[in-house]
N, C-alpha and C positions, 0 to 999 in steps of 0.2 A: 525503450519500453521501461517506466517505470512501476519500481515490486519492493515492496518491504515485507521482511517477514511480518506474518498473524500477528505473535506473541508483542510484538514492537506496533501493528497497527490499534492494537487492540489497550495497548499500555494508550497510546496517543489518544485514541476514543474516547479511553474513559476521564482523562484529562481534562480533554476539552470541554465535557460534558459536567464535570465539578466544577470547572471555572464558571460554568453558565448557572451555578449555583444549584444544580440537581444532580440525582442520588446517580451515582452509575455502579454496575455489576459487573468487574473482570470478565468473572466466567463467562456470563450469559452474553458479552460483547466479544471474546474469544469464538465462543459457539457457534455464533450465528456471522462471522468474518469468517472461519472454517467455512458454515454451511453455502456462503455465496460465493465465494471461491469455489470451493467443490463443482457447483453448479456453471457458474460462467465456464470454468474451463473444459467442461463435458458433455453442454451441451452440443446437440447436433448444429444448430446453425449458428454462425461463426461464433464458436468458441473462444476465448482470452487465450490468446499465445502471441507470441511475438512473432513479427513478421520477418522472414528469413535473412532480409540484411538490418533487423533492426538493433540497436545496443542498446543490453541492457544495461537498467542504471541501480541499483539495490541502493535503496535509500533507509534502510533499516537503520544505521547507525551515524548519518549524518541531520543537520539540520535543514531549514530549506531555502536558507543562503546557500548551506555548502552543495545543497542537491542542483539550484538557478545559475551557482558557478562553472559546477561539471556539465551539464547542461549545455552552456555559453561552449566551453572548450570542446564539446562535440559538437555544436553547430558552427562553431569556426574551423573545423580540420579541412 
């Protein structure tokens, strides 16, 4: 189950979205990553959670070599 925190998806968001050569807003790309998180995970029919034997993988402070590497060594155990 892959999770990065907000404040790190929301850093990458806006990233991405300068490099495509347009304006991005932290806050309002914060806001609205809270507001659909909130909602995936509350609502009634199947909600975002990890599946009981799943591993989580927090990808917050890796890149996504390092995330395809970790990745690789849980599908090999």
């Amino acid at each position: 189950f892959l999770w990065a925190d907000a404040k790190v998806r929301a850093l990458r968001r806006c990233e991405q979205i300068k490099n495509n050569g347009k304006k991005a807003e932290y806050n309002k790309i914060f806001r609205e990553i809270n507001a659909r998180d909130r909602k995936d995970l509350t609502r009634k029919i199947a909600p975002l959670k990890p599946a009981a034997n799943s591993v989580l993988l927090d990808t917050s402070y890796i890149d996504i070599e390092q995330a395809f590497n970790a990745i690789n060594k849980i599908i090999l155990k």
